[in-house]
N, C-alpha and C positions, 0 to 999 in steps of 0.2 A: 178563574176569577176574572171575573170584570173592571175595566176601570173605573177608578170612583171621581174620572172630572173628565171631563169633555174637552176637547179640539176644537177653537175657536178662531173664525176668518179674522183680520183688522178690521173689516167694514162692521161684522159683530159688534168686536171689544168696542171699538168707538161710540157703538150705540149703550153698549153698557156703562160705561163710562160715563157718559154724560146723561146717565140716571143715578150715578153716585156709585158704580164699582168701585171696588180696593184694585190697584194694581203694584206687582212687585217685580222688580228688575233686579235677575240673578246674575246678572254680567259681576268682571269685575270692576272694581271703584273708578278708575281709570277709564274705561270702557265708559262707564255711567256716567261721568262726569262730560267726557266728549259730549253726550248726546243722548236723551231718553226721551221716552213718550212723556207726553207733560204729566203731571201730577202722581208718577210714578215713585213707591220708595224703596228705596236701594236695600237690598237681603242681601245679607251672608250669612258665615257660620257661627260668628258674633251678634248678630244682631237679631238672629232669626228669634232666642228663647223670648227677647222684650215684644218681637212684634207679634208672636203667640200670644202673650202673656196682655196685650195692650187690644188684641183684634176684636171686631167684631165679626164674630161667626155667621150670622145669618146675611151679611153685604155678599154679592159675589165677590167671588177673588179670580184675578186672572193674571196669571204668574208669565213674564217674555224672557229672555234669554237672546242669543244672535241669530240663532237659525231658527228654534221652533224645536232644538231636541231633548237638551236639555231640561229646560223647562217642564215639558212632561214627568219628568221623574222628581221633578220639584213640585208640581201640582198635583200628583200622585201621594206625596208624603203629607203637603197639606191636607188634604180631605181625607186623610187619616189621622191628623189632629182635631177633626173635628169643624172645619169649614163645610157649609152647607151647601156651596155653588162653586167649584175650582173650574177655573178653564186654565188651557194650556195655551198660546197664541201662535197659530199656524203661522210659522215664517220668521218669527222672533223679531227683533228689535230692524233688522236688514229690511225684509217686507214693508215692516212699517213707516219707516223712513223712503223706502220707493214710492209709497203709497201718497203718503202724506210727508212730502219735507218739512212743511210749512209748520207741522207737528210736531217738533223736537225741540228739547231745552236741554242747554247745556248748564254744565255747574252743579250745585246739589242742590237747586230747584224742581 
């Protein structure tokens, strides 16, 4: 069986992003709160059934995590609920922060 989302660089997600992607940050609260990619919303195991239940299916989605491992098996169970575009974010939330410091909000913003 093949994957059903795709592996995605930061230079990517950044361009999808600023065409209106959904992004979600599987870290924990703690973790998210230090420091995310902007406009990202915080998932868990609580939160995940409202952000099913609220999403819009055909936006991409592109799931990050700290390293980029994670996340894959999070972007793998998305696009089995039914999301039409899952990326996974090569390097997770670290990369992106190397990449981009000047990109990170802290707080639950």
């Amino acid at each position: 069986m093949t994957d059903t989302f795709q592996r995605i660089a930061p230079e990517q997600a950044r361009e999808l992003l600023e065409q209106g992607a959904q992004l979600v940050d599987i870290r924990d609260a703690q973790s998210f709160a230090n420091g995310h990619i902007p406009g990202a919303r915080h998932l868990d195991n609580h939160s995940l059934h409202d952000f099913i239940a609220q999403a819009d299916f055909d936006q991409p989605l592109i799931v990050n995590c700290y390293h980029g491992i994670s996340s894959q098996s999070a972007a793998n169970y998305l696009a089995h609920q039914g999301f039409s575009q899952v990326y996974s974010l090569d390097g997770g939330f670290e990369h992106w922060r190397s990449l981009y410091p000047q990109a990170v909000s802290r707080g639950n913003d």
